[in-house]
C-alpha positions as a Markdown table, in Angstrom:
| # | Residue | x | y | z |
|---|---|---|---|---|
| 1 | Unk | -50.2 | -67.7 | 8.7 |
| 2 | Unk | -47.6 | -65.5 | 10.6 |
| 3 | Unk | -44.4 | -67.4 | 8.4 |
| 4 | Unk | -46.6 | -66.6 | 5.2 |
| 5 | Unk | -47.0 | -62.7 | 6.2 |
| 6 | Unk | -42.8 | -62.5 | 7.4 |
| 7 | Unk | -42.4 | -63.8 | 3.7 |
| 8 | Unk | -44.8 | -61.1 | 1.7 |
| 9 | Unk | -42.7 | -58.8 | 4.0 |
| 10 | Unk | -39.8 | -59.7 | 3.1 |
| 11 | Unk | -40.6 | -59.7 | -0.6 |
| 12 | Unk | -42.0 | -56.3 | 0.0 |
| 13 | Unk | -39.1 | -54.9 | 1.2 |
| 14 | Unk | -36.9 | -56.9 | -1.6 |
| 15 | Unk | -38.6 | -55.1 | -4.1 |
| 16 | Unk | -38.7 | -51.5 | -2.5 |
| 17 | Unk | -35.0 | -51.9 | -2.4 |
| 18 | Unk | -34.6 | -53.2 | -6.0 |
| 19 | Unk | -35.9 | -50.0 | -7.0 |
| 20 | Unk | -33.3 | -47.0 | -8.0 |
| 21 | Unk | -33.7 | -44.6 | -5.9 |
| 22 | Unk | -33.7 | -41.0 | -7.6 |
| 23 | Unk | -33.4 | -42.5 | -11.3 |
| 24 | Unk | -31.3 | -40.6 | -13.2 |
| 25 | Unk | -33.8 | -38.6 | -16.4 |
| 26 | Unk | -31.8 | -38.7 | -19.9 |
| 27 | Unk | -30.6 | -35.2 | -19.6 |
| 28 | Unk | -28.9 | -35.5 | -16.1 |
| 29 | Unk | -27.2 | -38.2 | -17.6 |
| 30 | Unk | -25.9 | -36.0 | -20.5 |
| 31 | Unk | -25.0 | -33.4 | -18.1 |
| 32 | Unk | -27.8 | -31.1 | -18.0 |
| 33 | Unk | -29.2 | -30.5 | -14.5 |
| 34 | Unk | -32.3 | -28.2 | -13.6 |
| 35 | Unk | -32.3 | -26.4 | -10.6 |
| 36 | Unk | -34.5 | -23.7 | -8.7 |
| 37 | Unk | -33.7 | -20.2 | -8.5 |
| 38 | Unk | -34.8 | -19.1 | -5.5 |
| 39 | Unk | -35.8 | -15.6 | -6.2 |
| 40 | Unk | -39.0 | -17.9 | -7.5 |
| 41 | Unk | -39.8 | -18.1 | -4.0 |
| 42 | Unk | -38.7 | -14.7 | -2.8 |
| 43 | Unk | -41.9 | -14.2 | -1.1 |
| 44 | Unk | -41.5 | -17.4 | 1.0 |
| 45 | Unk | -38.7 | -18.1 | 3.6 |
| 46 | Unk | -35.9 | -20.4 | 2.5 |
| 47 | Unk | -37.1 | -22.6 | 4.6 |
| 48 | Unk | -40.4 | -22.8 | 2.8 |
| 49 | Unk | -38.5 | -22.4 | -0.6 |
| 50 | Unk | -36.4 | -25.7 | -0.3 |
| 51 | Unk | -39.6 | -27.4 | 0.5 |
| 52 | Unk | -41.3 | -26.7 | -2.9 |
| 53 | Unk | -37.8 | -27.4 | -4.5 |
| 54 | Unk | -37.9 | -30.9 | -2.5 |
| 55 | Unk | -41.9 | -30.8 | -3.6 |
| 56 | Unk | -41.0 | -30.3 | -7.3 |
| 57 | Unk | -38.2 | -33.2 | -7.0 |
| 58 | Unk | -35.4 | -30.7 | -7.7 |
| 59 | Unk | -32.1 | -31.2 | -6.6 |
| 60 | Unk | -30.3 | -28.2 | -7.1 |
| 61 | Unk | -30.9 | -24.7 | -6.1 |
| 62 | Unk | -29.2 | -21.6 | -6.8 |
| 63 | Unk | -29.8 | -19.0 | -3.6 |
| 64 | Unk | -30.4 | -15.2 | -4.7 |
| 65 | Unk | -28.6 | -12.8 | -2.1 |
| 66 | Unk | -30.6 | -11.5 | 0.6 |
| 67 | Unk | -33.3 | -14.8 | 0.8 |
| 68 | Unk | -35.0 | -14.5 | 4.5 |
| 69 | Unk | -33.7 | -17.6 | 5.8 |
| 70 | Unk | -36.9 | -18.1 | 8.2 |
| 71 | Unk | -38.0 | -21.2 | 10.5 |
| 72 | Unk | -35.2 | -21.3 | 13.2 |
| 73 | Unk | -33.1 | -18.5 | 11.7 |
| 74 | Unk | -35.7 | -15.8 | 11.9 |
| 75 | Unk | -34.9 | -12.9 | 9.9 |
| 76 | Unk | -31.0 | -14.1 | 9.0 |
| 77 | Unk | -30.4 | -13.7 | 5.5 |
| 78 | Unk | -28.3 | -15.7 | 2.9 |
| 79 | Unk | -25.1 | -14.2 | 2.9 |
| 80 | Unk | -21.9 | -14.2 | 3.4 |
| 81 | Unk | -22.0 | -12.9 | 6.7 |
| 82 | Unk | -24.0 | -15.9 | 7.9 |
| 83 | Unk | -21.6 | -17.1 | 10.5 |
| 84 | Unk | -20.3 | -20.6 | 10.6 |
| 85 | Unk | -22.9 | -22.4 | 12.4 |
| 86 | Unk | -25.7 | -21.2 | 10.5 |
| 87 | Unk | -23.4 | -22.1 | 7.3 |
| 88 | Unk | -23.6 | -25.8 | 8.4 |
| 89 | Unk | -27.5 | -26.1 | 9.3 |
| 90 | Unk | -28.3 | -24.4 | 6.1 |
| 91 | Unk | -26.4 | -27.0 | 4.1 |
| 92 | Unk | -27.3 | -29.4 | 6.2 |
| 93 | Unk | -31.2 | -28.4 | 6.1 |
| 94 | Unk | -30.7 | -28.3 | 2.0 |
| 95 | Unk | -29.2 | -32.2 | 2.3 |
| 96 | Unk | -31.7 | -33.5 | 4.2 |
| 97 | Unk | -33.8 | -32.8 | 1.4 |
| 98 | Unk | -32.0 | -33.5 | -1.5 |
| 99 | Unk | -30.9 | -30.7 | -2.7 |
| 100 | Unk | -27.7 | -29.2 | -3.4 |
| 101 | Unk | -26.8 | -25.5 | -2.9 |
| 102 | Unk | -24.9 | -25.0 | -6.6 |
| 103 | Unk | -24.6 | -21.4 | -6.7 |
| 104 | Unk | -25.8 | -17.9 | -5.3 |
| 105 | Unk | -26.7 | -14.8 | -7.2 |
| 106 | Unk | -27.3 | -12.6 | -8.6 |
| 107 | Unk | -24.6 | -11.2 | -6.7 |
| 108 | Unk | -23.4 | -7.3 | -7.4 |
| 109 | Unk | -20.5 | -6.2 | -4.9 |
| 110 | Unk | -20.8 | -3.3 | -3.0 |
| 111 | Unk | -17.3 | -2.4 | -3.2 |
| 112 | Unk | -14.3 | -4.3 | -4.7 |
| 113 | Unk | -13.3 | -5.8 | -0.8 |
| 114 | Unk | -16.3 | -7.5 | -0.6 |
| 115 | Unk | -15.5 | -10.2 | -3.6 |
| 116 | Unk | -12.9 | -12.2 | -1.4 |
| 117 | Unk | -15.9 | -12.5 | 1.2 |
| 118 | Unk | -18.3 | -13.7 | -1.3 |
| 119 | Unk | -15.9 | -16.3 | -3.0 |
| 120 | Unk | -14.7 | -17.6 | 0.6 |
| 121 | Unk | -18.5 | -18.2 | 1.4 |
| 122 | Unk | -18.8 | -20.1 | -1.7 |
| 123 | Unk | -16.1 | -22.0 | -1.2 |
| 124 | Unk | -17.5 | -22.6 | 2.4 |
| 125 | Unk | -20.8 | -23.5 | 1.0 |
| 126 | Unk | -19.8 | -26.3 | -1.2 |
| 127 | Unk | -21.4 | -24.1 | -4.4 |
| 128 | Unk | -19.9 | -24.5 | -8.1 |
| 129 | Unk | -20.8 | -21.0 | -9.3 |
| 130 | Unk | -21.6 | -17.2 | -8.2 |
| 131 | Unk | -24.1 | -15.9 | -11.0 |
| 132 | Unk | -22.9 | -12.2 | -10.6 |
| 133 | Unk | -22.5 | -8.7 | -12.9 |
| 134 | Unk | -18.9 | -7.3 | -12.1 |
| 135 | Unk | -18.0 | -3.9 | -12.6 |
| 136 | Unk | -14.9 | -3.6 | -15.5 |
| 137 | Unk | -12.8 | -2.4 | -12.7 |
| 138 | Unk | -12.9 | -5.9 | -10.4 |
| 139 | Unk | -12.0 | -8.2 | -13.8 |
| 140 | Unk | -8.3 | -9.1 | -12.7 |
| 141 | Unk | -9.5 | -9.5 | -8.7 |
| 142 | Unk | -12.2 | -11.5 | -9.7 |
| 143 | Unk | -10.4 | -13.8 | -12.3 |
| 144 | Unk | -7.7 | -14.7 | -9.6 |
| 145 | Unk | -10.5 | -15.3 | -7.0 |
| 146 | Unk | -12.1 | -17.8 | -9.5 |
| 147 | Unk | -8.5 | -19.2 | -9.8 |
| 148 | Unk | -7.7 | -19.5 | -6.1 |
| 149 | Unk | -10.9 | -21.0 | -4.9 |
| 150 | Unk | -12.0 | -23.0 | -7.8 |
| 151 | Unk | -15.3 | -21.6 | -8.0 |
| 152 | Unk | -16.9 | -20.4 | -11.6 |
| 153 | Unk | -17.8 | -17.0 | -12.6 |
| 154 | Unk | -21.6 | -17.1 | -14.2 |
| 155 | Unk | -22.4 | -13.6 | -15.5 |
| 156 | Unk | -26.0 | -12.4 | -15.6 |
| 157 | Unk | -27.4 | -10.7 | -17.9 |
| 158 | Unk | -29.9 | -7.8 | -16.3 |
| 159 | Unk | -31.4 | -5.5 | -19.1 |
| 160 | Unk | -30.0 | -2.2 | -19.5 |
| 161 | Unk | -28.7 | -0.5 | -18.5 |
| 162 | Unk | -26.7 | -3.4 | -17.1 |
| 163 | Unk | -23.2 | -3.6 | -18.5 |
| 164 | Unk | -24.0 | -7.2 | -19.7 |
| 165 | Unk | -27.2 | -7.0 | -21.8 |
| 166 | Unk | -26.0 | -8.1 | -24.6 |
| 167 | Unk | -23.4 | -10.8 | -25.1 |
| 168 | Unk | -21.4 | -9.5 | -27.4 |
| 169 | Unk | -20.3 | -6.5 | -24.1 |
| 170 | Unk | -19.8 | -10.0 | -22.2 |
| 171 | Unk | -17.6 | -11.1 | -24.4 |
| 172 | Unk | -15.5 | -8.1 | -24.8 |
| 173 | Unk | -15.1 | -8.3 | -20.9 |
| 174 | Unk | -14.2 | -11.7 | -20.7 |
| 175 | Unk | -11.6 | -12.1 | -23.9 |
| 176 | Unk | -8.7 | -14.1 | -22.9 |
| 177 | Unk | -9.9 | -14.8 | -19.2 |
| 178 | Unk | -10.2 | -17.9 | -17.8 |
| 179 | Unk | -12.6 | -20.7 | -18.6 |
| 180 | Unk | -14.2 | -21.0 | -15.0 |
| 181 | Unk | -15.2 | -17.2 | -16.2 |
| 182 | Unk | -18.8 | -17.4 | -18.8 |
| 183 | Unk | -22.4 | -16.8 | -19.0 |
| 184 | Unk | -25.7 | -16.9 | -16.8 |
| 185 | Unk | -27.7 | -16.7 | -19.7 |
| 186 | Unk | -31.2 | -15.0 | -18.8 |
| 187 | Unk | -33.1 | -16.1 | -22.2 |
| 188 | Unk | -35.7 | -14.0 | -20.8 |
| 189 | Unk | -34.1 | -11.3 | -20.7 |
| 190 | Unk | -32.5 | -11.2 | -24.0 |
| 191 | Unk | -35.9 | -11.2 | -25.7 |
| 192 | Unk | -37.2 | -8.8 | -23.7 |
| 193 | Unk | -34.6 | -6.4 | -25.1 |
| 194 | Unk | -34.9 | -7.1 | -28.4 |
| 195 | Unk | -32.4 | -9.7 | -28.6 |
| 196 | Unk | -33.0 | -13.1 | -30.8 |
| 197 | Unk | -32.3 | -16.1 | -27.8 |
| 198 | Unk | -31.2 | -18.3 | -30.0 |
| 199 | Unk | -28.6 | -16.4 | -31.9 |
| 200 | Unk | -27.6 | -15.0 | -28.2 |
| 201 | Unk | -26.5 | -18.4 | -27.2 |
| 202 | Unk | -24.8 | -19.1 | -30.5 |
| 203 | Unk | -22.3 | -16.3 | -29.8 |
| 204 | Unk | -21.8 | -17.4 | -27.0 |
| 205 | Unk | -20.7 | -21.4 | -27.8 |
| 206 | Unk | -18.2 | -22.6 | -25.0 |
| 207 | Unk | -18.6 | -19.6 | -22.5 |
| 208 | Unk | -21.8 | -20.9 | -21.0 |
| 209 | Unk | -22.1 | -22.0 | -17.5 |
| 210 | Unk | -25.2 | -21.8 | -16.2 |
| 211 | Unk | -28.8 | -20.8 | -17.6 |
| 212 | Unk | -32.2 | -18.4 | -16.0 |
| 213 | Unk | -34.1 | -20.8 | -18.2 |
| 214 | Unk | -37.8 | -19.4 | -18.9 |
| 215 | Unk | -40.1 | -19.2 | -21.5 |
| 216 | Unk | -42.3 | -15.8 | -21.9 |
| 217 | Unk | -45.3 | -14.6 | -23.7 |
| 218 | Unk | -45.8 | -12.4 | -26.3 |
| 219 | Unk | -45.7 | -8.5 | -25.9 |
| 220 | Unk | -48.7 | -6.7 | -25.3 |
| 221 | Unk | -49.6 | -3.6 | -25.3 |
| 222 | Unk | -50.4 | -2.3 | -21.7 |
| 223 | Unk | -47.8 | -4.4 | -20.5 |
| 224 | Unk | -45.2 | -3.5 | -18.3 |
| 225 | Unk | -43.1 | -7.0 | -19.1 |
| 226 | Unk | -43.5 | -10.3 | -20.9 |
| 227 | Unk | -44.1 | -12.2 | -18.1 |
| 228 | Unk | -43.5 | -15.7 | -18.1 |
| 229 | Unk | -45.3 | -18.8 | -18.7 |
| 230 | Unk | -45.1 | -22.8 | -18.7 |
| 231 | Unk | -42.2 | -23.5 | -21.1 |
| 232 | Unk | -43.3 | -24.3 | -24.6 |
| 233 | Unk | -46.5 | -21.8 | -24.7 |
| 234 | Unk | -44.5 | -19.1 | -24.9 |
| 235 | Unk | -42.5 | -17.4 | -27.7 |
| 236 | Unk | -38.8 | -18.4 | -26.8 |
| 237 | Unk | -39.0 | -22.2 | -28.9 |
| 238 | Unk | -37.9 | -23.9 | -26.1 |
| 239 | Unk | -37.2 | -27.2 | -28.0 |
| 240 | Unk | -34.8 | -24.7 | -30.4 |
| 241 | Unk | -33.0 | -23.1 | -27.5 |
| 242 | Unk | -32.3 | -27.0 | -25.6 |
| 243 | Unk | -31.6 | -28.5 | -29.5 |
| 244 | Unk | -28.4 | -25.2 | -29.5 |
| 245 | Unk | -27.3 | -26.5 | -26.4 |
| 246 | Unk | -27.1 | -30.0 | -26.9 |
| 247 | Unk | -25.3 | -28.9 | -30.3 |
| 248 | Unk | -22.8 | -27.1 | -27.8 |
| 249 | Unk | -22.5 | -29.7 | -25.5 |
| 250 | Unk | -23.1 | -27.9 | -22.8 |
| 251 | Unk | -23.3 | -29.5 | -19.3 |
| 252 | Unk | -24.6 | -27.1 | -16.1 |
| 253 | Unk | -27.1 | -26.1 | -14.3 |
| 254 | Unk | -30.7 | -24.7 | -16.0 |
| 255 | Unk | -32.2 | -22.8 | -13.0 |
| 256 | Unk | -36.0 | -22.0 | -13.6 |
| 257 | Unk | -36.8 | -18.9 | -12.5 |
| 258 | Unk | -40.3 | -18.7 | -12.6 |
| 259 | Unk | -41.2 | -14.8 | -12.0 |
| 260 | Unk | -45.2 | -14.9 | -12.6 |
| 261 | Unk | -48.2 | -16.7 | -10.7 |
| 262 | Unk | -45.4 | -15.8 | -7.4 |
| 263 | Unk | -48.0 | -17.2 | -4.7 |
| 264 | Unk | -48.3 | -20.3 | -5.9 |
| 265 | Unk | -45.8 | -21.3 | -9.0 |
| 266 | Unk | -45.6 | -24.7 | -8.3 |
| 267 | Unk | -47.9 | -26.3 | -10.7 |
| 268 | Unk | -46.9 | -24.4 | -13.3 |
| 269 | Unk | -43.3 | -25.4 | -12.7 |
| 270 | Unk | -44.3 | -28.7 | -12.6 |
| 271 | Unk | -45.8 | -28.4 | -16.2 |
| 272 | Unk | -42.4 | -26.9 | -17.1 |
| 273 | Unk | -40.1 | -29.5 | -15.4 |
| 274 | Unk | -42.5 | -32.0 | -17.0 |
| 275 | Unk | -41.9 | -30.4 | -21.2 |
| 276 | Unk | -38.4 | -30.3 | -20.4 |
| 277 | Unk | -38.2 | -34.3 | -19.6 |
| 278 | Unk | -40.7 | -34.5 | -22.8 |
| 279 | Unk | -38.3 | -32.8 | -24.9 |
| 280 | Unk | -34.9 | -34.0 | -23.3 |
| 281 | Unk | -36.3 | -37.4 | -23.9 |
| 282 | Unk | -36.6 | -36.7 | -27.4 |
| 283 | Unk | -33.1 | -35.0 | -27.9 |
| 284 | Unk | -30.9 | -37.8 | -26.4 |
């Protein structure tokens, strides 16, 4: 009885093994990788916010400026003047989980001194972007920081009267700059400015680096905003806007930021993580 048992253990634990562990989905292997914005979170620690990224099975996160770090750290927030130490544990905290810190923003400088800081903690970090709105002035600084540490330049798009509303303003900015240097595109935001989504990301074709991926409802009257809702009930054709992309080729990072429901988002992210698998699936 005992040699049967070892054997069912053993064949057990042969066949837990034998299975992949974190399977790659049909769009990570084309290059297409969702992550978390934290600003999702915002009224949770960090803490608490990479354990509903680790709940949802996400494995990136983009970090807004300014995140409460919580548990251990207290009232430390994510920036770069965490010191060294708290550099490590944080990255270390994220990989215990999972997850990978891709980028931080949206991240407006102070004054033009402070971009060398914010690249170096990047680089420090282990991030691939800084989703970020730079003033005209800081262009030349900030291309040669991109340069020197290697790290991409994603460029939100706020409403106005933000500079970068509209992508045709980005562009202008951005002629002849490097390729590290392109767009966050909030689809969100576009719409809710009057902008068509999909003809947003059609301009700009090559110059995309990262996404605020949403969907949003319709405008009512009364409303302050369009707030959002589970992708593919809303009015920004999700399956159009992934189906541009794909024509594109684009590869990056689709951070959901979900700004409604803010005390607890998590099934309907799940709903939204789970239409974007559907229709991935389909596309590739």
């Amino acid at each position: 009885m005992k040699k049967y048992n070892f054997k069912i253990i053993i064949l057990l634990l042969t066949a837990l093994f034998a299975l992949p562990a974190g399977a790659q989905t049909k769009a990570e292997k084309n290059g297409w990788r969702l992550g978390m914005q934290s600003y999702t979170f915002h009224k949770f620690s960090l803490v608490d916010a990479l354990e509903k990224t680790k709940e949802l099975g996400i494995k990136n996160i983009e970090i807004y400026p300014g995140h409460k770090l919580g548990g251990q750290w207290g009232d430390k927030v994510f920036d770069f003047n965490l010191d060294a130490t708290t550099q490590r544990e944080i990255k270390g905290l994220a990989a215990s989980k999972g997850i990978k810190i891709v980028g931080c923003g949206v991240y407006v400088a102070e004054k033009s001194s402070d971009w060398e800081k914010m690249f170096k903690f990047a680089k420090q970090m282990d991030m691939e972007f800084i989703t970020c709105e730079p003033a005209h002035e800081d262009w030349d600084l900030v291309e040669r920081l991109a340069k020197q540490y290697n790290i991409k330049v994603s460029v939100h798009n706020h409403p106005k009267p933000s500079e970068y509303w509209t992508p045709d303003n980005l562009l202008k900015a951005i002629e002849g700059r490097s390729s590290l240097i392109g767009s966050c595109s909030d689809v969100g935001h576009w719409r809710r400015e009057g902008l068509d989504q999909i003809e947003c990301l059609k301009k700009l074709n090559g110059r995309i680096i990262s996404l605020h991926f949403k969907d949003i409802a319709e405008k009512k009257a009364g409303e302050a905003e369009q707030h959002d809702v589970i992708w593919g009930t809303g009015i920004l054709d999700v399956k159009k806007m992934l189906k541009e992309l794909k024509r594109q080729n684009f590869k990056g990072v689709f951070s959901i930021e979900y700004e409604y429901n803010w005390d607890n988002s998590v099934p309907d992210i799940k709903k939204c993580i789970d239409y974007f698998n559907q229709v991935t699936d389909g596309l590739f």
